[in-house]
Structure formats: C-alpha cells, structure tokens
BASE-345416 format. One line per 10 residues: number of its first residue (from 1); their letters; for each residue x, y, z of C-alpha. Coordinates in nm, 2 decimals, padded with zeros to 4 digits. Each point is the difference from the previous one (the first is absolute). Example, Ala and Ser with C-alpha at 12.3 -4.5 7.8 and 13.67 -1.06 7.14 Angstrom:
BEGIN
1) AS) 01.23/-00.45/00.78 ~ 00.14/00.34/-00.07
This chain:
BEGIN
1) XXXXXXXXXX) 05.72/00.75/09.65 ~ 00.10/-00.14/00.33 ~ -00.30/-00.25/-00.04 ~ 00.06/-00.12/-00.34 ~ 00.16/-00.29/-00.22 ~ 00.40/00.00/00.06 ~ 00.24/-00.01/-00.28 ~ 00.07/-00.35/00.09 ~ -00.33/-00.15/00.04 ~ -00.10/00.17/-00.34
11) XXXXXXXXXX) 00.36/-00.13/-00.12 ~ -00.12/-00.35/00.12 ~ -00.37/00.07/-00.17 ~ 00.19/00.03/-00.36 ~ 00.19/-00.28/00.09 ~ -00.28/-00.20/00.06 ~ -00.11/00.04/-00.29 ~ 00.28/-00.04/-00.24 ~ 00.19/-00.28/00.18 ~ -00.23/-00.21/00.05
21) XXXXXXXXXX) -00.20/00.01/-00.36 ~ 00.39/-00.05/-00.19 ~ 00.24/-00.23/00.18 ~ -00.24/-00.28/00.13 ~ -00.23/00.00/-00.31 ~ 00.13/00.10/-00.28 ~ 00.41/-00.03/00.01 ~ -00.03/-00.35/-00.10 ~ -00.22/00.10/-00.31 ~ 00.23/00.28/-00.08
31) XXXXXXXXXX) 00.31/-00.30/00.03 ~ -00.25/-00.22/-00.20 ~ 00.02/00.24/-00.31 ~ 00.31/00.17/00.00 ~ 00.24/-00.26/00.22 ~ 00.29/00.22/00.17 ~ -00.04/00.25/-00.24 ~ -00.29/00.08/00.28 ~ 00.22/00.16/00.21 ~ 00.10/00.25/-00.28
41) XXXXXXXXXX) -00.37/00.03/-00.03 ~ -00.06/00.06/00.37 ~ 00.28/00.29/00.00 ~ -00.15/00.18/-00.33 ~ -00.32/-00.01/00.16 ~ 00.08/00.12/00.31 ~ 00.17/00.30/-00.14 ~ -00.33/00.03/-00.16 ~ -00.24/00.01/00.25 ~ 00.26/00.21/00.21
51) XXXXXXXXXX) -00.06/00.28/-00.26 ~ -00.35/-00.01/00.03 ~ 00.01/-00.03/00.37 ~ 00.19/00.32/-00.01 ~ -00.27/00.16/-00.19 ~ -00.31/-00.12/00.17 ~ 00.17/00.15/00.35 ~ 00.10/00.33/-00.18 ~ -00.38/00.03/-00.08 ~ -00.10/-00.12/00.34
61) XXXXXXXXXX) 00.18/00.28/00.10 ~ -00.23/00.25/-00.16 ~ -00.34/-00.18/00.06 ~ 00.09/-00.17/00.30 ~ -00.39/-00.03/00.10 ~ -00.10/-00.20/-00.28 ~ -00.09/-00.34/00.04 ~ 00.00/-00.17/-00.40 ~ 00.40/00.02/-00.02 ~ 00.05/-00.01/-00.40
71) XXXXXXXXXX) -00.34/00.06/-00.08 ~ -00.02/00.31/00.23 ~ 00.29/00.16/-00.18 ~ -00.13/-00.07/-00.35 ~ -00.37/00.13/00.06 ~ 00.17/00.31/00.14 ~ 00.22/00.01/-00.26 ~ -00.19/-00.06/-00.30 ~ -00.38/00.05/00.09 ~ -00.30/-00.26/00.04
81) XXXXXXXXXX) 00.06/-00.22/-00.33 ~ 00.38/-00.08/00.10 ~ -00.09/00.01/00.29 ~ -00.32/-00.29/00.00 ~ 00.21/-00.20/-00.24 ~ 00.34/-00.02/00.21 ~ -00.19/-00.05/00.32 ~ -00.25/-00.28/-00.09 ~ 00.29/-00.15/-00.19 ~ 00.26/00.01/00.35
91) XXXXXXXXXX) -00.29/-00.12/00.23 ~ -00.06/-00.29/-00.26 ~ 00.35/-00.10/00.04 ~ 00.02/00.00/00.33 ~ -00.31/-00.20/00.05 ~ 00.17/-00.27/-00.23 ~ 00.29/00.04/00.21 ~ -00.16/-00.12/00.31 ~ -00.07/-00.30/-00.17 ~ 00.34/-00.09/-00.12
101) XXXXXXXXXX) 00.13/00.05/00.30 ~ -00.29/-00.18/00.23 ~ 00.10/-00.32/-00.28 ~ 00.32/00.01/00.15 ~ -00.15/-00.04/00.35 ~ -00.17/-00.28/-00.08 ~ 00.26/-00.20/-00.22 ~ 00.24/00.05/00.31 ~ -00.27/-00.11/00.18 ~ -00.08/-00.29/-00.16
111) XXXXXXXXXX) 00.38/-00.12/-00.06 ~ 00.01/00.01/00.40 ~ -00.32/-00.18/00.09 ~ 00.11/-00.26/-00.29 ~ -00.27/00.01/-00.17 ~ -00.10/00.08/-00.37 ~ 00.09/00.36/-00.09 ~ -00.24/-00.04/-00.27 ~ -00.27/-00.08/00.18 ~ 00.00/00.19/00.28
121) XXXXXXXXXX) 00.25/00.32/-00.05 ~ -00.33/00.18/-00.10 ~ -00.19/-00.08/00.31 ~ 00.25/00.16/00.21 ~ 00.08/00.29/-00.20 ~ -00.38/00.09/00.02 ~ 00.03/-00.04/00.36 ~ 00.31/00.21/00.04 ~ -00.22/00.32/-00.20 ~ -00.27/-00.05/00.24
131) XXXXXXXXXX) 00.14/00.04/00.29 ~ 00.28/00.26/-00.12 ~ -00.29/00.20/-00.09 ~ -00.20/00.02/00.31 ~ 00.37/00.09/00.16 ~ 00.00/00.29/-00.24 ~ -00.32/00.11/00.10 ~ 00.13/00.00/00.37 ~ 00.19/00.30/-00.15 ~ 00.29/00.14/-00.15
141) XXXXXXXXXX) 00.24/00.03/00.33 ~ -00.05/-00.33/00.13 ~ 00.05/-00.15/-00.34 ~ 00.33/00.16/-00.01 ~ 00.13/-00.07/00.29 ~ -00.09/-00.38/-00.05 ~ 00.17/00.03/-00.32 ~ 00.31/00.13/00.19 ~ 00.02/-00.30/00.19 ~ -00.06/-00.24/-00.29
151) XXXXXXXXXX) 00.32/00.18/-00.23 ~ 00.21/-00.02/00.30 ~ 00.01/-00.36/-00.01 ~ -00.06/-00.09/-00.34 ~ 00.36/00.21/-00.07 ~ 00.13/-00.22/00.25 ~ -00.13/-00.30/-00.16 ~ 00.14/00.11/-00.34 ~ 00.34/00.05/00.14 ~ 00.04/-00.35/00.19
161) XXXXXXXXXX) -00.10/-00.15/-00.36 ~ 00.25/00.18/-00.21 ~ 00.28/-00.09/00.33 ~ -00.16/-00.34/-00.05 ~ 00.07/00.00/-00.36 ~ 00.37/00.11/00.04 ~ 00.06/-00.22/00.27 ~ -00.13/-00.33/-00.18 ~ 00.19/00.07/-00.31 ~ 00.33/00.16/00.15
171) XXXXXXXXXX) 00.18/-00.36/00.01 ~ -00.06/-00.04/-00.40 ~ 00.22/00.31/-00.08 ~ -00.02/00.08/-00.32 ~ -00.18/-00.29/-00.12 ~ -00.33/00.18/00.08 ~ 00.02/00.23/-00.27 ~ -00.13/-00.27/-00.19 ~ -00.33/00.07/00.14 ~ 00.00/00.36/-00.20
181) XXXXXXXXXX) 00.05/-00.15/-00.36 ~ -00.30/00.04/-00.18 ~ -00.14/-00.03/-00.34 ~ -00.28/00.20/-00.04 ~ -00.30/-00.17/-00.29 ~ -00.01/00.39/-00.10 ~ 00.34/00.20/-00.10 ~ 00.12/00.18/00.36 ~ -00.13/00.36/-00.08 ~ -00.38/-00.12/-00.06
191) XXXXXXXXXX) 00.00/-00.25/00.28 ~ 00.15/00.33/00.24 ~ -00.28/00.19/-00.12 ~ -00.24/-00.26/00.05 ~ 00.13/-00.07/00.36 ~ -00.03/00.38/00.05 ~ -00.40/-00.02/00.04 ~ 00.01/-00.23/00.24 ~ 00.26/00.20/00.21 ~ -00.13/00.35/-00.03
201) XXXXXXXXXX) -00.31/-00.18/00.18 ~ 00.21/-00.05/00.26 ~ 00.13/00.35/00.05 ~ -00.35/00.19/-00.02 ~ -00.07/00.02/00.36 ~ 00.18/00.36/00.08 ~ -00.32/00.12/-00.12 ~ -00.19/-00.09/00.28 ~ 00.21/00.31/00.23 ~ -00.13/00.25/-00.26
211) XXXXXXXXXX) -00.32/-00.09/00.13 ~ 00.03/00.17/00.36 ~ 00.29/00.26/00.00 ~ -00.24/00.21/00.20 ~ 00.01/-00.26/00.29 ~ 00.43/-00.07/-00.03 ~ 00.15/00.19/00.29 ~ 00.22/00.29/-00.19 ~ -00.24/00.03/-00.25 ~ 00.07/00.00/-00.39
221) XXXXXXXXXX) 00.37/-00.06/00.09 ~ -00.05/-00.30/00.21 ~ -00.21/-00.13/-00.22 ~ 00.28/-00.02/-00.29 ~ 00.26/-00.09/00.28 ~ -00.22/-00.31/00.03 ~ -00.08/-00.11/-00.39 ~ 00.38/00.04/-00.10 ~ 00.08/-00.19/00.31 ~ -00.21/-00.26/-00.12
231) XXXXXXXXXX) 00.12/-00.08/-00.34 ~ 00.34/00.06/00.07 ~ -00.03/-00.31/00.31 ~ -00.21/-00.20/-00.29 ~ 00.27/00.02/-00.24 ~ 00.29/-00.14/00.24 ~ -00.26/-00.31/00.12 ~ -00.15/-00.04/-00.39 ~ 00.39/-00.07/-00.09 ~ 00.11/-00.19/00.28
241) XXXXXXXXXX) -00.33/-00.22/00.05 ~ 00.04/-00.05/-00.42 ~ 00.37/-00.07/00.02 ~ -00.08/-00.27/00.29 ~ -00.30/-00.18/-00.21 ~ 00.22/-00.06/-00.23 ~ 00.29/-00.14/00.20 ~ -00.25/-00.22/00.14 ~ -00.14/-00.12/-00.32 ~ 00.12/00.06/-00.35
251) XXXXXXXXXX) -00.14/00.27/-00.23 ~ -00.12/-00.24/-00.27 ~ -00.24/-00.22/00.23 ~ -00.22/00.30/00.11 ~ -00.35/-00.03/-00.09 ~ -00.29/00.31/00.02 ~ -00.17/-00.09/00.32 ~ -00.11/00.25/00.33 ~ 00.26/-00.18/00.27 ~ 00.36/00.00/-00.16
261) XXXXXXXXXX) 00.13/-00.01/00.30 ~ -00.08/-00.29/00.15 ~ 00.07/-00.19/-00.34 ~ 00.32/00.10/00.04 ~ 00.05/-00.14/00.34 ~ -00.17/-00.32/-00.14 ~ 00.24/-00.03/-00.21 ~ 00.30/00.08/00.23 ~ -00.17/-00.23/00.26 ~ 00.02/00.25/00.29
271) XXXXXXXXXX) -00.05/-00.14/00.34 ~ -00.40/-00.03/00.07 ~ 00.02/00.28/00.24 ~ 00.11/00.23/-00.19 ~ -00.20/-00.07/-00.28 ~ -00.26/00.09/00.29 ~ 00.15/00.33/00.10 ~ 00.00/00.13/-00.40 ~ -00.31/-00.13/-00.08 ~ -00.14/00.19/00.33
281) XXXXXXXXXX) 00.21/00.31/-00.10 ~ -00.19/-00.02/-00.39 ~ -00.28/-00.01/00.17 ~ 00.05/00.32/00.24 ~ 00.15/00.14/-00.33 ~ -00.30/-00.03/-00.22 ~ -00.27/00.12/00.30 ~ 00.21/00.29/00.00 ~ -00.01/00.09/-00.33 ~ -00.38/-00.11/-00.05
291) XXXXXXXXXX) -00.09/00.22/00.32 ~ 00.21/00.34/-00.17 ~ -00.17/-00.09/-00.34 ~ -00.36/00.01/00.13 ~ 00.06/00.30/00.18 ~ 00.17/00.18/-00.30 ~ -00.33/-00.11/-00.27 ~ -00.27/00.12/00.26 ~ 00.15/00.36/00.03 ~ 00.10/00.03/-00.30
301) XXXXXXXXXX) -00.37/-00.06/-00.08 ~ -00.14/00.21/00.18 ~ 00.23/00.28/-00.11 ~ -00.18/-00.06/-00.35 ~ -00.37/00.03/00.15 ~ 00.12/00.28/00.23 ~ 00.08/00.20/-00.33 ~ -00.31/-00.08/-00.12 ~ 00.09/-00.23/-00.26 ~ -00.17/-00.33/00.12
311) XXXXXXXXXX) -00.34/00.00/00.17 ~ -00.05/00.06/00.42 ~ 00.01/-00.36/00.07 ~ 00.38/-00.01/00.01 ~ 00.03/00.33/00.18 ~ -00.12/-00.16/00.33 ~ 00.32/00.09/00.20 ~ 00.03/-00.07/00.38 ~ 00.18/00.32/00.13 ~ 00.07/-00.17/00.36
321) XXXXXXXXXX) 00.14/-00.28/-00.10 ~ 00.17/00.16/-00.31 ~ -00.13/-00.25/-00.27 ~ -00.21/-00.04/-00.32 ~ -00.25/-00.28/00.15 ~ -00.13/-00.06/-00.33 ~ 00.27/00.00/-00.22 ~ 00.11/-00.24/00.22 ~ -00.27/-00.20/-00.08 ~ 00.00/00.02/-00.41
331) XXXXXXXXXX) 00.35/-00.07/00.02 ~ -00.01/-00.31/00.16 ~ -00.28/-00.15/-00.23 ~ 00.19/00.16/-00.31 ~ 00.35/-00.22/00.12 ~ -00.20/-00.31/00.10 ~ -00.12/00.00/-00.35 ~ 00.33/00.06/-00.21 ~ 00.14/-00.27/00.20 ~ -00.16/-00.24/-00.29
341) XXXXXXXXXX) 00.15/00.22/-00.26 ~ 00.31/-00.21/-00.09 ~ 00.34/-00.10/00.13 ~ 00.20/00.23/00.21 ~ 00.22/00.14/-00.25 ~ -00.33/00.10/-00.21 ~ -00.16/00.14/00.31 ~ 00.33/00.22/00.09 ~ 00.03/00.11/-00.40 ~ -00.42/00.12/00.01
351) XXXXXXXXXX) 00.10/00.17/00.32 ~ 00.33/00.21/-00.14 ~ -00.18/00.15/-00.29 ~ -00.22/00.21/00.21 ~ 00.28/00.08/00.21 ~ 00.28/00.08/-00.26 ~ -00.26/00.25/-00.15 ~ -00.06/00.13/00.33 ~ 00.39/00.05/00.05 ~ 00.01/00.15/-00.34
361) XXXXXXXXXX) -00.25/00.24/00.09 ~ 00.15/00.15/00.35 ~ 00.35/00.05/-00.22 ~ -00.19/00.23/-00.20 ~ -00.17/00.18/00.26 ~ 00.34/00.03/00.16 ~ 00.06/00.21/-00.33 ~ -00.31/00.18/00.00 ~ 00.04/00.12/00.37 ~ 00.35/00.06/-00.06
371) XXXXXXXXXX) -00.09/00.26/-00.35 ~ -00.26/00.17/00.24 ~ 00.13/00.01/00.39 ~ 00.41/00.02/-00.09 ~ 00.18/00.06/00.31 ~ -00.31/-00.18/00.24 ~ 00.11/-00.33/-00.16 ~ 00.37/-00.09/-00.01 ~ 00.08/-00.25/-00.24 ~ 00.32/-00.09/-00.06
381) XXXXXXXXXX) 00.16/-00.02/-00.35 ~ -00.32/00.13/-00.17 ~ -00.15/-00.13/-00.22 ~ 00.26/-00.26/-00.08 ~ -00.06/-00.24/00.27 ~ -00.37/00.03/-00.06 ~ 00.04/-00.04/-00.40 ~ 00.23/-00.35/00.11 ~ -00.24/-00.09/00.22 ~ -00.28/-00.02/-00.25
391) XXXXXXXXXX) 00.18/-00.20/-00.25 ~ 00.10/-00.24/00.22 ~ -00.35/-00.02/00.16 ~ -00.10/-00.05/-00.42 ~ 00.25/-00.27/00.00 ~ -00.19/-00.20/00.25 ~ -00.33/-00.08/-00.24 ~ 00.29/-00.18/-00.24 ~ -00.04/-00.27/00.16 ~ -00.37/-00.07/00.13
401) XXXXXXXXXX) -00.24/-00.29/-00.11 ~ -00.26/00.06/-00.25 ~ -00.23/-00.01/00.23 ~ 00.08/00.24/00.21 ~ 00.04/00.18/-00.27 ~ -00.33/-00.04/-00.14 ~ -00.16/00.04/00.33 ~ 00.16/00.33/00.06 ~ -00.07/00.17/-00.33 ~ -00.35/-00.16/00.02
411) XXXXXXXXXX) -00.10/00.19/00.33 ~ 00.15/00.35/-00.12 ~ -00.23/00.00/-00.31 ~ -00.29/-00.14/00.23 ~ 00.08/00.29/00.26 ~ 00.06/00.24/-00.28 ~ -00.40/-00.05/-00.10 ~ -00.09/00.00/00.36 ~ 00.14/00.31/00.07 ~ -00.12/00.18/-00.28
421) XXXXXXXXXX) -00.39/-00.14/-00.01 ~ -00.02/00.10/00.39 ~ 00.14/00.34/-00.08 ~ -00.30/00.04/-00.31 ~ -00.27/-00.15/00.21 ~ 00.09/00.26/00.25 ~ 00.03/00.27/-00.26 ~ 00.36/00.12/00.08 ~ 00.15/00.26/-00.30 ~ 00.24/-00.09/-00.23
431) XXXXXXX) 00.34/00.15/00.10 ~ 00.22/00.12/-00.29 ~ 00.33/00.02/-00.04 ~ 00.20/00.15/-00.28 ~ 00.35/-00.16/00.05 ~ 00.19/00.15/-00.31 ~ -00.07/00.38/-00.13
C-alpha cells in the first residue's frame, strides 16, 4: 500500500472529473433553464449524487479489485444480462461524456484565441482527446498525479472568481439581488427538473475512484474517504461559483453554451488579465476532467471483456503501466464522434441516462449484498436511505430531452437482442426462475 494512489490524489482524481465537467460547462446552461432557482437545483443534486457516492464506496468496499465501478457491482449482483446491459450502457455514457466536456475545452479555447467558437471549438476538442489519450496510455499513476496538479489550481482559479464576483458587486449592496429575479418560460418546478440533467452531469465524476480502490493507499476505506471528499468540496464550489455567475450577470440573460464563465465576465467586463487567468483556469479544468473520463471508460471497458462479455479485443490490458491500451483507443474514436451529436445540454442529457441507470443499479446491489452478507456491509439506516435514494435517482429522468430519452431506451432494447442472440448462437440454457409459489 505504501506505493499506491493517496487519499488526496484520488480525492483530486474525482475532483477532476466532477469540477471541471459542471461549473465551467454546464452552470451557465443549468442558469439558462432554471435562473437562480439553479442553485436550489445544484443543492438537490448534490444531496443526490452524495447518496450514490455513499453507495458506490460501500460496494467498493466489498470488491475493491474491480475495475467497471457500477457495472462491476451490478454483474455481480444480478448475473451476465444486468450485468451486459448496465455496463455497455455506463461505458456509453462516459464515452459521451468525454465529449461534452472536451466541447468545453474548445469553446474556452476559442473565446480566448478570439476566434469563432463555432468554427473552431471542434478542432480543438478533438485535439484535446488525442493527446489526453496517449497520456492515459502512459498509465494510470502518472495520469493521476498530473491530474493532482491540474485540480490544485483549477480550485484556486474557482475561488479567485467567486472573490472576484463578491468583490465587483460588494459596492451595489443590495441592489445586486436584482441579478437573481428570474422568470422561468417553464413554471419553476419543471424548469428545476430540467436544469437537474444538466447538473447531475456535473457531479458524475466520483465514479472514476471506484475504479482503482485496490491502488488508494488504506484500501477500501481510503477509497470512500476520497469519493465523499470529493462531492462534498464540489458541492461548496458548484454553489459559490453559481452564486457568483449570477452576481456577475443576471439569471435571465444566460444562454446554453459550453463557456458560461467567461460570458459572464464579458458581461461584467473584468479586466483583460483576468479574463486570461479564468479562461486558463477552464482550460486546466476541462483537461482535467477529460483526462479522469478517458481513464474511467477504458477500464471500465475492459472490466466488461475481462468478464467475458465483449470479445478479446478490449481485454488488451498493459499490466506495467496499469492501463486498458485499447479501450483507450475505442474511447477516444467513440467521443470524437458524439461530439457532432448536438448541443451541449443534449450531449450531457444522452450521457446521464446511462449513468442514472447505472446509479440505480449499484443502489440495488447495495440491497442485494446487504439481504446476503449482513454484518460484512454496514449500511446505515437500511433500507431507508437506499429506498430514498432510488426515488430521487427516478426523479432525475423527469426532466431529460426526448432525445435522450429515445436514445436510451433505444440502446436497452438493441442490447437486450444482442445479449440474448449471442447467448443462442452459443447455445447457453435457459435459466428458470419460479418467483411466486
């Protein structure tokens, strides 16, 4: 253990990932939908995805060696068919996550080079997956520790903006509540539930510890030291970074667009260096996240194929350097290509549905390892944290696009006849079970 992750360089990993995805690309989209009713949003959802953070490290803590983080636990669980479904469904979404996030890259780019966002903001996120990738397949240690550096100053960055805020808009007094009227074009509970997708996105990223509890120093416990550490610091900087965005610029002139941040700066025409020192800070912020999401998709890939659920191809595995070379490699082609799939707050909605059914899944394997190891896992309040927890992660599909929608019940049914056509060509038995007497 002496020669693994930390607890704070793991913490930094999660962070990483969940920072930079939410507050520089999406808050302003969240703001865009729901005005300051976002920050009610960012709370719920935060006491959200700390309930499922607490379940995904109680599991860690019984299968710390496995690699797939929600789909591990479900194909444990529940068998192959869960199992295939859950896990081609979270490696999906985090594929599409990579691109949502490498589209904030590039619009932050973009803004700061002057140019046309439009034109260009697609060029550089495709650049950005490149070169992220061939860091990841450098390994998984010195991807972490890079990451470790990045979330150290991207935090710092994110602090000196909401000072910023407070500072500019102190000599106004009260007059800058003014800035948090809104008036949403939906009535106030649909427009929260519609700015929820876009900020559970931005709290996914705890998942990416689950991935490598075996390599945290203390083990299973260090592990879950490091993914509540993570969303509890993402919480406190998702409400102060929000609360400052909109001090800075009022609610109602938001727009859905990937660099929020430095529209609002625009607007509250910041001094040129500073717009500098954010924009740099966006861009640490959404390498970070990129680099934790590519290394999250390629293990969890090749978790499925090591189960024998996807051919040998993905199982290539590079035991020296700790990483999944080709998963690496089909993840980066996957997010290059969903980067044409529509507007941010599409991309992030496609993205959630894999991973709120994911979620769903590892609360009920909570349950099931719970009914069947008792004492081995502690859970607190059982089951009615865990029966909470699943209704509110229901509540989250309320407000999703049709598309994602579509898209997401589309690939179960696809990956439902899949499944079941590989199993007859390879002439597995029926199993049957009698469920009442």
């Amino acid at each position: 253990m002496d020669k693994g992750i930390s607890v704070a360089v793991a913490t930094s990993v999660g962070l990483g990932a969940i920072v930079g995805a939410g507050i520089y690309v999406l808050s302003g989209t969240a703001i865009a939908i729901a005005g300051a009713y976002a920050l009610v949003s960012f709370l719920f959802v935060g006491i959200v995805a700390l309930l499922i953070a607490y379940h995904i490290a109680k599991l860690g803590e019984i299968m710390p060696h496995e690699k797939g983080a929600s789909y591990s636990f479900a194909f444990n669980a529940f068998g192959s068919e869960l199992g295939f479904i859950t896990g081609i469904l979270l490696y999906f979404s985090y594929a599409v996550a990579i691109s949502a996030i490498a589209t904030g890259f590039g619009s932050y780019l973009a803004s700061m080079l002057g140019i046309s966002v439009g034109n260009y903001s697609q060029l550089f996120a495709i650049f950005l997956i490149v070169l992220l990738s061939i860091v990841n397949v450098l390994g998984i240690k010195k991807a972490a520790k890079a990451d470790f550096w990045l979330v150290l100053v991207k935090i710092s960055v994110l602090l000196l903006f909401a000072l910023f805020a407070i500072v500019v808009t102190l000599p106004s007094g009260f007059a800058v509540l003014h800035n948090f009227y809104t008036q949403p074009s939906k009535s106030t509970l649909s427009a929260m539930f519609d700015a929820n997708v876009a900020i559970f996105f931005a709290y996914t990223g705890f998942q990416a510890i689950s991935t490598f509890t075996d390599k945290v120093k203390g083990g299973a416990k260090g592990a879950r030291k490091a993914i509540m550490y993570a969303v509890l610091i993402s919480i406190l900087l998702y409400m102060l970074v929000a609360a400052g965005l909109m001090m800075l610029k009022p609610a109602n002139t938001y727009e859905v667009n990937a660099d929020p941040l430095s529209a609002a700066l625009s607007y509250a025409r910041a001094p040129q260096w500073f717009f500098v020192v954010v924009d740099i800070g966006a861009l640490i912020a959404t390498t970070s996240a990129t680099l934790a999401m590519i290394l999250t998709s390629s293990r969890t890939l090749y978790q499925i194929s090591e189960d024998r659920l996807l051919p040998r191809f993905f199982r290539k595995y590079n035991k020296s350097k700790d990483v999944a070379i080709n998963g690496v490699i089909v993840s980066a082609a996957i997010s290059i290509i969903m980067l044409y799939s529509g507007n941010i707050y599409v991309i992030a909605a496609i993205s959630n549905f894999g991973l709120l059914f994911a979620y769903l899944m590892s609360v009920f394997a909570t349950m099931h390892f719970k009914r069947r190891m008792k004492e081995r896992l502690a859970l607190k309040f059982y089951p009615y944290v865990q029966v909470v927890t699943i209704i509110a992660i229901l509540s989250l599909f309320v407000g999703m696009p049709r598309e994602a929608l579509v898209l997401g019940v589309t690939i179960i049914l696809s990956l439902i006849i899949v499944y079941y056509s590989l199993r007859e060509m390879k002439g597995e038995p029926v199993v049957k079970v009698r469920l009442f007497k």
